[in-house]
C-alpha positions as CSV (number, residue, x, y, z in Angstrom):
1,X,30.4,-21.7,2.2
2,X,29.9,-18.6,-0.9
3,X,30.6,-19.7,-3.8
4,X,30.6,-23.2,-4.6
5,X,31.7,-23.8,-8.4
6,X,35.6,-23.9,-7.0
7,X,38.1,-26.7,-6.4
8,X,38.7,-28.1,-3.4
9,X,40.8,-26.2,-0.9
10,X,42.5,-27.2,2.4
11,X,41.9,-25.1,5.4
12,X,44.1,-24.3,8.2
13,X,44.3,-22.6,11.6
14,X,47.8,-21.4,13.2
15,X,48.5,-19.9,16.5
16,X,51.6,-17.3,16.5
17,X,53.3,-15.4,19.1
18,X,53.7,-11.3,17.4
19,X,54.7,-8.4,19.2
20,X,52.6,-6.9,16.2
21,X,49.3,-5.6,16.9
22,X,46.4,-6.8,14.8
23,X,46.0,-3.9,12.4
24,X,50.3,-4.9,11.8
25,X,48.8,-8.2,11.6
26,X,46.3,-7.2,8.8
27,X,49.2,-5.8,6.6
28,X,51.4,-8.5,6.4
29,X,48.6,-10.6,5.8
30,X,47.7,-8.4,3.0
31,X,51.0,-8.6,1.6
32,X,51.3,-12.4,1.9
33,X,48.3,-12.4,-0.4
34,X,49.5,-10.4,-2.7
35,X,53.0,-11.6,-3.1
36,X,51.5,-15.0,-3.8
37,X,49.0,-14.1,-6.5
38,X,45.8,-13.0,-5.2
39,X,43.5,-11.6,-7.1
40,X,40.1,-10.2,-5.2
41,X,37.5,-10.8,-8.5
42,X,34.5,-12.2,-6.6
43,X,33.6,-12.3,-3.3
44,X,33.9,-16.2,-2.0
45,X,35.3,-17.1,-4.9
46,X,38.4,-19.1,-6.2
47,X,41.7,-17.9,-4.8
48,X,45.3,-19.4,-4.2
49,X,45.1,-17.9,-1.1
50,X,43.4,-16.8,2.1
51,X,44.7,-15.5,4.9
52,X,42.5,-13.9,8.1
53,X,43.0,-12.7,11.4
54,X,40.7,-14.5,13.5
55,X,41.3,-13.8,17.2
56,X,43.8,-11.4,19.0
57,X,44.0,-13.0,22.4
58,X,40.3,-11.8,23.9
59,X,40.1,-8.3,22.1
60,X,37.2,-7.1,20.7
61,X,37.9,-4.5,17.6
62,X,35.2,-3.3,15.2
63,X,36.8,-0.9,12.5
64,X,35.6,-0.8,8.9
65,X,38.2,-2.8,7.4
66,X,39.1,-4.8,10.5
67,X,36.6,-6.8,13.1
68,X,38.1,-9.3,15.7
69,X,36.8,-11.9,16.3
70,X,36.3,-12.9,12.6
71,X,32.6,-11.8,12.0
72,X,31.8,-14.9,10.6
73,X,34.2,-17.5,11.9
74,X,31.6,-18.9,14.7
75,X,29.2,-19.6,11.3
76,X,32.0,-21.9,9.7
77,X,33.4,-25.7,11.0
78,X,36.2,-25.2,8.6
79,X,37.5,-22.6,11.1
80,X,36.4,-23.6,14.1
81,X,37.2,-27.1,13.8
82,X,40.5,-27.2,13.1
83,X,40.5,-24.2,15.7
84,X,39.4,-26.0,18.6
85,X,42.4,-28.5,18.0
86,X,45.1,-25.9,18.9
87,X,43.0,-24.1,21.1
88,X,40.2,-26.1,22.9
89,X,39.6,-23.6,25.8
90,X,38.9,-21.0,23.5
91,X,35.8,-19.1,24.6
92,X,34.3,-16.6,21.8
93,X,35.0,-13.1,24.0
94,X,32.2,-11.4,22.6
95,X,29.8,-14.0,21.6
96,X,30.9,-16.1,25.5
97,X,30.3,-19.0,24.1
98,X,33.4,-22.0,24.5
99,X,34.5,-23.4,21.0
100,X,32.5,-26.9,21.6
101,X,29.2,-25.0,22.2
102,X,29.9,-22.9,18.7
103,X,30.9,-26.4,17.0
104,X,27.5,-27.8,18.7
105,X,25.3,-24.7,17.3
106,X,26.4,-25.6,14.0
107,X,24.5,-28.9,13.7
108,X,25.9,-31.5,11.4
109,X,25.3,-29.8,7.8
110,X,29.1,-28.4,7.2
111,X,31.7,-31.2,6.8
112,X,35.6,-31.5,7.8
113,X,37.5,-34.0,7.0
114,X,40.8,-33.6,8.7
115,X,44.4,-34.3,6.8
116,X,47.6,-34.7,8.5
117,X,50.7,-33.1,7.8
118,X,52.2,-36.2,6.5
119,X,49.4,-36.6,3.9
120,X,49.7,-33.5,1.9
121,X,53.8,-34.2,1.5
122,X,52.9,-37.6,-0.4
C-alpha cells in the first residue's frame, strides 16, 4: 500500500485493556513514535515505526486529527488480517460489515503471509 520503494516491514495488531480514552490513546502513541525515531518525511513512506489506533470498542469519532475506526483500515489485509485473528467477531460499527465480509471485499490482490512469534526471535 503508498509507497512501495521501502524494505519489508512486519505488521501487527494488539488488543489492550486502557482506562485511557482514545484521544489519551493518540498521545502515547505519538510519543512511542517519537521516542523511537520517527521521522514523518513522506507520507507512506519508510519508517521504523507505526503505530494507529484502530478501533475503540464500537465508537465512532471523526475529529481532524483523530477518526475511529481507522479510515482506511477496511481497504488494507495487513490490518485486517492479522485483526480478525484476535478478534473474529469484529463487526466494522460504522461500515456493519463482520471482519470476514471486509477480508472477502478485498479480493485476492493484497498478500499476508503470517510469522509467528517464535520466528522473528531466531
Amino acid at each position: 500500500m503508498g509507497y512501495l520503494e521501502q524494505e519489508r516491514f512486519v505488521n501487527c495488531v494488539i488488543e489492550i485493556e486502557t482506562s485511557l480514552g482514545p484521544r489519551k490513546i493518540l498521545k502515547v502513541l505519538l510519543q512511542i513514535e517519537n521516542s523511537m525515531g520517527r521521522t514523518r518525511e513522506m507520507r507512506w513512506g519508510p519508517r521504523i515505526i507505526d503505530l494507529d489506533l484502530l478501533i475503540y470498542n464500537d465508537l465512532i469519532l471523526k475529529e481532524d486529527d483523530l477518526v475511529v475506526p481507522h479510515p482506511r483500515m477496511y481497504e488494507r489485509r495487513f490490518v485486517l488480517q492479522p485483526l480478525s485473528d484476535i478478534f473474529p467477531d469484529f463487526y466494522h460499527p460504522e461500515l456493519k460489515k463482520s471482519i470476514s465480509e471486509l477480508i472477502e471485499l478485498l479480493g485476492e490482490e493484497q498478500r499476508v503471509n503470517r510469522i509467528e512469534y517464535k520466528k522473528l526471535k531466531e
